[in-house]
VOGU-3710 file (C-alpha; in Angstrom, 3 decimals, decimal comma):
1> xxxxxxxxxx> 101,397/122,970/89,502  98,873/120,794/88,692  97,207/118,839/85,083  93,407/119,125/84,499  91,796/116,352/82,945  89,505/116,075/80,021  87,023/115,262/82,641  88,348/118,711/84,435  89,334/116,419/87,788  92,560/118,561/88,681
11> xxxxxxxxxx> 95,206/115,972/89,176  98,798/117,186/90,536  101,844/117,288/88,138  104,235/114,373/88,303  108,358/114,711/88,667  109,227/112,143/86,108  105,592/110,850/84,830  106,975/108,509/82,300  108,831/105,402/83,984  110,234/102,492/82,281
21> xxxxxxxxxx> 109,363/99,158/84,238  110,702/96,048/82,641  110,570/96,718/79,402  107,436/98,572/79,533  106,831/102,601/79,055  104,414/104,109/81,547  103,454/107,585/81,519  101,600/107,947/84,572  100,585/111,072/84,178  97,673/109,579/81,774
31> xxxxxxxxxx> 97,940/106,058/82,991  96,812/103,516/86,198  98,972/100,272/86,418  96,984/97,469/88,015  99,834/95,461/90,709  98,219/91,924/91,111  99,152/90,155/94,471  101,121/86,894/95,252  101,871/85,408/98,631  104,376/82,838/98,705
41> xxxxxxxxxx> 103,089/82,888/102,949  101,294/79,794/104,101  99,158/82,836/106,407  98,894/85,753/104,189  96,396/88,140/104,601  93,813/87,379/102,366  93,787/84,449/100,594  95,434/82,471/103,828  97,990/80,378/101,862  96,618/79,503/98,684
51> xxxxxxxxxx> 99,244/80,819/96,869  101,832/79,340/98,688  102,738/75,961/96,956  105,224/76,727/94,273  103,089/75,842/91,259  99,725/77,571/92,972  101,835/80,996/93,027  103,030/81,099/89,514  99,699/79,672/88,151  98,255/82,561/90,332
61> xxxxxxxxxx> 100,507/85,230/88,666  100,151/83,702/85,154  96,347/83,849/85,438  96,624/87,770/86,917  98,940/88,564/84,000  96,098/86,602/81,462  93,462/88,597/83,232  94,817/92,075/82,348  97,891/93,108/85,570  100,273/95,636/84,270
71> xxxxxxxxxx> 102,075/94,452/87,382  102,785/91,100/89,800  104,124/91,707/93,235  105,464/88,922/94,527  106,059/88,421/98,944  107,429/85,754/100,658  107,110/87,523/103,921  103,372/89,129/105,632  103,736/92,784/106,473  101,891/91,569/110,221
81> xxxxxxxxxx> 103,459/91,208/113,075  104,817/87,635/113,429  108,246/85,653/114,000  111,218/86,295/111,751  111,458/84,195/108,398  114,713/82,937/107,876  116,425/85,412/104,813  116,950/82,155/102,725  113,479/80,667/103,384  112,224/84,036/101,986
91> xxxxxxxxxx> 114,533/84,150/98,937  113,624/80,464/98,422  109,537/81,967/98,390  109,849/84,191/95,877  112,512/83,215/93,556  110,843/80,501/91,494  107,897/82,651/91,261  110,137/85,314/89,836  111,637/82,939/87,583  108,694/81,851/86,586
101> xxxxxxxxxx> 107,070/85,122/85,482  110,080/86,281/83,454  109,055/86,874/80,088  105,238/87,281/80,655  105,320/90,736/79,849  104,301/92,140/83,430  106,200/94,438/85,719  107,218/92,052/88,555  108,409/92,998/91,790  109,695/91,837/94,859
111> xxxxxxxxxx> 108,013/92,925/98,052  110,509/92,576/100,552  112,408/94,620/103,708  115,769/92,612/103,487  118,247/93,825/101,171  119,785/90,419/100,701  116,240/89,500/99,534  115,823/92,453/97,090  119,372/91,860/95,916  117,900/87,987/94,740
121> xxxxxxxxxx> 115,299/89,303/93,517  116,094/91,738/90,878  119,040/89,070/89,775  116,305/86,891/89,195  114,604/89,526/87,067  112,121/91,768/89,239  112,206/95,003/87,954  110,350/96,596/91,173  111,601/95,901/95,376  108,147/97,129/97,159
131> xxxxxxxxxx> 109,510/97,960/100,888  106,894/98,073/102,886  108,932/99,383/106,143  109,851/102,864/103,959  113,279/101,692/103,914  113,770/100,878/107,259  117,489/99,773/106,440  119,546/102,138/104,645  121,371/98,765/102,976  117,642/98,762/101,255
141> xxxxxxxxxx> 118,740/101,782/99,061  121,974/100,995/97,947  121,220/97,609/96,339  118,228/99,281/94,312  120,710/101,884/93,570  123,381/99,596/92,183  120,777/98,377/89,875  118,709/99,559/87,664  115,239/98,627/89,649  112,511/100,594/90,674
151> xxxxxxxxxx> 111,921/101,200/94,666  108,702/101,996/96,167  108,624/103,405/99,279  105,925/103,003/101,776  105,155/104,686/105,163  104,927/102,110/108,225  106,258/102,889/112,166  106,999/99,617/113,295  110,171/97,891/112,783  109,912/94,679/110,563
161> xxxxxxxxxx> 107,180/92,336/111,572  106,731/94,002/114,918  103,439/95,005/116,992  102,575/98,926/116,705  98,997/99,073/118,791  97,306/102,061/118,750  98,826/103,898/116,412  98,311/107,937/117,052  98,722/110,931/114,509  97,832/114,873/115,158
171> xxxxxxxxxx> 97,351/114,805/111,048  97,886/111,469/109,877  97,993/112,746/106,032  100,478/115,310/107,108  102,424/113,226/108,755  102,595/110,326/106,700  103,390/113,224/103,433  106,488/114,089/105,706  107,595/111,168/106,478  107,888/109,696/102,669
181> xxxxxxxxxx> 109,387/112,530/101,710  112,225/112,022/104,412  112,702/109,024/103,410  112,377/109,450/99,698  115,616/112,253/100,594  117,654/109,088/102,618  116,724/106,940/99,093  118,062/109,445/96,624  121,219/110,043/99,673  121,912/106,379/99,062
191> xxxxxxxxxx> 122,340/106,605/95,492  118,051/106,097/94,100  117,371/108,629/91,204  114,044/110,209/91,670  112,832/108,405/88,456  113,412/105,026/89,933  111,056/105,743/93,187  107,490/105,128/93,662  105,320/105,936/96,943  102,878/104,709/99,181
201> xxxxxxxxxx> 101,035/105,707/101,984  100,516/102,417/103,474  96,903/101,894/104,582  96,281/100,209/107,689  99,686/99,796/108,078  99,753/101,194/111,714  97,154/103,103/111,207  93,315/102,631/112,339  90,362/102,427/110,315  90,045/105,989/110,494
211> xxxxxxxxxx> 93,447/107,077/109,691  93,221/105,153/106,393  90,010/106,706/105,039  91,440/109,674/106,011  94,334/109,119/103,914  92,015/108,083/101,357  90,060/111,214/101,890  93,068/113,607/100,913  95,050/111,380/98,834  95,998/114,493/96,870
221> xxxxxxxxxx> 98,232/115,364/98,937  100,347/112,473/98,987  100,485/113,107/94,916  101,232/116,466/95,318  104,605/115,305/96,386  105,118/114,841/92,691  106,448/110,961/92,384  103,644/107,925/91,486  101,711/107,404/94,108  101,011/103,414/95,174
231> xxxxxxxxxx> 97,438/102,871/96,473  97,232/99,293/98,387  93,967/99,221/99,322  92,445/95,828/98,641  90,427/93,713/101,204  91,927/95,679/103,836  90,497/96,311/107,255  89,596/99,783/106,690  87,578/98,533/104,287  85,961/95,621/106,416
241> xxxxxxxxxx> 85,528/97,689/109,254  83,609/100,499/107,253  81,506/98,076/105,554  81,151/95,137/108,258  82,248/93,060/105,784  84,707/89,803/106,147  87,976/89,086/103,413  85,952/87,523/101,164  82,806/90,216/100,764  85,100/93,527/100,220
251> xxxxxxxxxx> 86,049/93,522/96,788  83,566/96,416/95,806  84,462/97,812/98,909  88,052/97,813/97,494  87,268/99,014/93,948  85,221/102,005/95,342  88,430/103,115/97,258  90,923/102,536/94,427  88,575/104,471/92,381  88,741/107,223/94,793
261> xxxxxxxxxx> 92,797/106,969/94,665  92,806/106,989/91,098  91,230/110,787/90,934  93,176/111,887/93,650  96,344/110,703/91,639  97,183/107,503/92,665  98,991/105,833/89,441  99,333/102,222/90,810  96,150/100,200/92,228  97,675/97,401/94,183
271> xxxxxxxxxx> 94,582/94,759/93,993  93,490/90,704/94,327  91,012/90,520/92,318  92,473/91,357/89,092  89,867/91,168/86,853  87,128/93,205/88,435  90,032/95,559/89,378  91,165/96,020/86,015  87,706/96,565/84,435  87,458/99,524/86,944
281> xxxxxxxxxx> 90,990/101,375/86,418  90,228/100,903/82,545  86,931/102,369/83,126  88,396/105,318/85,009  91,031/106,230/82,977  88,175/106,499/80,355  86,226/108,244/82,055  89,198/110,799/82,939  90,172/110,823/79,131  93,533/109,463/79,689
291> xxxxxxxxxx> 92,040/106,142/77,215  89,525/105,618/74,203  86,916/103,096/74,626  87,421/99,482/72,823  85,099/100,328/70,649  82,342/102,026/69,386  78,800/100,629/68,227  76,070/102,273/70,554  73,843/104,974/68,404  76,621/105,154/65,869
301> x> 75,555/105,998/62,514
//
């Protein structure tokens, strides 16, 4: 089954469409939450460590939440392969920054693969654990299950922090739709109710440029599995590869592909820059009908 918009975009039917996130109601089946971005790395991805001091990554979330983020996802760890951090250096990241997002009104979550990180995390107050490695450890499961946080589950091959080099798929959208919903099965196995799990299909995330536009291609069928779909597409290779364009030149780059997400069902826009990101998703949701405009004034009698 699927819902036809106002805009008649067919968008597939949701499981459980309206999720409560830390207070907040979402019913994603008219509704895009923007997830803003904080490393607590000194060599994350994009911004390379400015949001690693302490009072630079809760500044950083404060000003996301200010500038319109449904949503602050908070890492002390890269995805990329590198050596092991040290469990308590992580929980020592990403606990202040917790801490010191608790009663800004935004959906904060924790995006870790250690369960004894996730475990600190939601006592701290996330609401969300954001596992990039698709629950690699089982242990993963059972702590979100013995609480009442949200898990989102993302497709990666590699083992925690480990090289994957050229990555090879017959159907990468196929198998990337079967693999999160094996492990979305192991989740609700460990104890995860279906209403407490979000997806993701993990671009670039051992995958090529051509494997995530793919992906972004037929992102419908990654929807059609029927729980909220995650799209984490910003400043990503894919995107700097297609464009020839470095970090700091891909944010329309990034928009244009969340966009695309967004009518192919994608309910979460994982995104750095906040503001032009949220100006977009408010835009489409008009657009799709899901929202009425701020106002109206233009050729109104």
């Amino acid at each position: 089954m699927s819902a036809v918009t106002a805009s008649g975009i067919v968008l597939p039917d949701l499981i459980h469409p309206q999720r409560t996130l830390g207070g907040r109601v979402f019913d994603f089946s008219c509704e895009v939450a923007v997830m803003a971005i904080i490393n607590r790395t000194p060599d994350s991805f994009y911004d390379r460590g400015a949001t690693f001091a302490l009072d630079a990554a809760v500044a950083s979330a404060r000003q996301a939440v200010a500038d319109g983020a449904d949503w602050v996802d908070i890492g002390g760890a890269k995805f990329a392969p590198g050596p092991a951090i040290p469990i308590n250096e992580e929980i020592d990241r990403v606990i202040p920054v917790i801490e010191g997002l608790r009663g800004s009104g935004a959906v904060i979550s924790v995006d870790t693969f250690h369960a004894e990180v996730a475990r600190a995390g939601i006592a701290a107050g996330a609401h969300v654990v954001n596992d990039t490695t698709g629950v690699h450890d089982p242990a993963m499961a059972e702590v979100v299950a013995d609480s009442n946080a949200t898990l989102v589950i993302t497709h990666s091959l590699a083992k925690p922090r480990m090289p994957y080099p050229a990555p090879r798929y017959d159907d990468v959208v196929a198998e990337v739709a079967a693999f999160l919903r094996q492990r979305v099965d192991l989740a609700v196995a460990h104890g995860v109710p279906l209403e407490r799990i979000v997806i993701d299909p993990g671009h670039d995330l051992n995958k090529n440029t051509l494997h995530s536009l793919e992906l972004t291609r037929r992102l419908g069928e990654i929807a059609a599995i029927g729980l909220p779909v995650l799209a984490a597409v910003s400043n990503k290779d894919f995107i700097g590869e297609t464009l020839d364009r470095e970090r700091s030149e891909r944010v329309d780059g990034s928009i244009a592909a969340a966009v695309v997400c967004i009518l192919q069902g994608a309910r979460i826009v994982r995104m750095h820059n906040v503001r032009a990101a949220v100006d977009a998703v408010r835009m489409t949701e008009t657009i799709l009908g899901f929202r009425a405009p701020a106002y109206l004034r233009h050729n109104m009698a």
